[in-house]
C-alpha positions in Angstrom: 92.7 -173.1 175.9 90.6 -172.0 172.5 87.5 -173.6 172.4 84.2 -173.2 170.1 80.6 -173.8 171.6 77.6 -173.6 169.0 74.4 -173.0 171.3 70.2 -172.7 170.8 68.7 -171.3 173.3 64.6 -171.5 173.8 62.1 -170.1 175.6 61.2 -166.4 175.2 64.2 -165.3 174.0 63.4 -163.0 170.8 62.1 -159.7 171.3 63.8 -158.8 174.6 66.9 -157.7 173.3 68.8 -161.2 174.0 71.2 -160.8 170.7 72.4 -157.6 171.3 73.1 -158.0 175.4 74.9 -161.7 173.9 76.8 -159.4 171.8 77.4 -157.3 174.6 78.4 -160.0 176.9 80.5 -161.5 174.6 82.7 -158.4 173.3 83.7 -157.4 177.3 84.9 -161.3 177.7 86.7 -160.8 174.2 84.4 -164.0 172.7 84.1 -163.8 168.8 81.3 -165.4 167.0 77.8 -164.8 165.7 74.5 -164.8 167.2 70.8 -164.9 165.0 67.1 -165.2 165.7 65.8 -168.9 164.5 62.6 -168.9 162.1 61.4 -171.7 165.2 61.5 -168.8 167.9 65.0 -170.0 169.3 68.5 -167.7 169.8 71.3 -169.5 167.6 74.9 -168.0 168.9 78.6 -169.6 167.9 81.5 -168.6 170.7 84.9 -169.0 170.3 87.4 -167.8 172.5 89.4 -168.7 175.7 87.4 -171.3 177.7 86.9 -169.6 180.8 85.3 -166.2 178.7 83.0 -168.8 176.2 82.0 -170.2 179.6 80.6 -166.7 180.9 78.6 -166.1 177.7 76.8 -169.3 178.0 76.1 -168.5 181.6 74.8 -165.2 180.7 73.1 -166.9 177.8 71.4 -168.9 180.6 69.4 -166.5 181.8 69.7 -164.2 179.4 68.8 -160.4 179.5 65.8 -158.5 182.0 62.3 -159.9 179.7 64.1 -162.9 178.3 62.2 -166.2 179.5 65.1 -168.9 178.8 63.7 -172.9 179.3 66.5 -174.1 177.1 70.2 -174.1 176.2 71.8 -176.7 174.2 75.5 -176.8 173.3 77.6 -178.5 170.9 80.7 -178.6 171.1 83.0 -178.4 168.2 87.0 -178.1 167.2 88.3 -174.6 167.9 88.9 -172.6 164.0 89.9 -169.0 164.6 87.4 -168.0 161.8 86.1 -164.8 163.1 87.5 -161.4 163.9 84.7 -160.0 166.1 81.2 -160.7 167.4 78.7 -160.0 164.9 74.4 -160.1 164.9 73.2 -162.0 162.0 70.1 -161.1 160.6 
């Protein structure tokens, strides 16, 4: 099953290398999508995939990389649109 999770993750999450490990994460579980530092301090990431693989980049996302302090993950979400063709780092 396809699904699409748009997540913000807080805590101390920019500066320790927490997009590109996401991106990392995300490209061995085949997960496209985007992920960007927030202005506010938090990680913004969208996932879409098969379940099961979006499910084990928010788990990573949880924790997040060695350095990365994570107090907060919300997720939202939303219907399934095939839009993207990899996993990309906004800047």
């Amino acid at each position: 099953m396809k699904v699409r999770a748009h997540i913000f993750i807080s805590g101390r999450v920019q500066g320790v290398f927490f997009r590109y490990r996401t991106q990392d994460v995300a490209m061995d579980h085949n997960v496209k999508g985007w992920v960007r530092n927030l202005p506010d301090g938090r990680v913004e990431a969208v996932l879409e995939g098969e379940k099961d693989d979006v499910e084990k980049v928010i788990e990573f996302c949880k924790v997040g990389p060695p350095g990365a302090r994570v107090t907060n993950l919300e997720i939202e979400w939303e219907p399934y649109k095939g839009e993207f063709k990899n996993f990309q780092i906004h800047y």
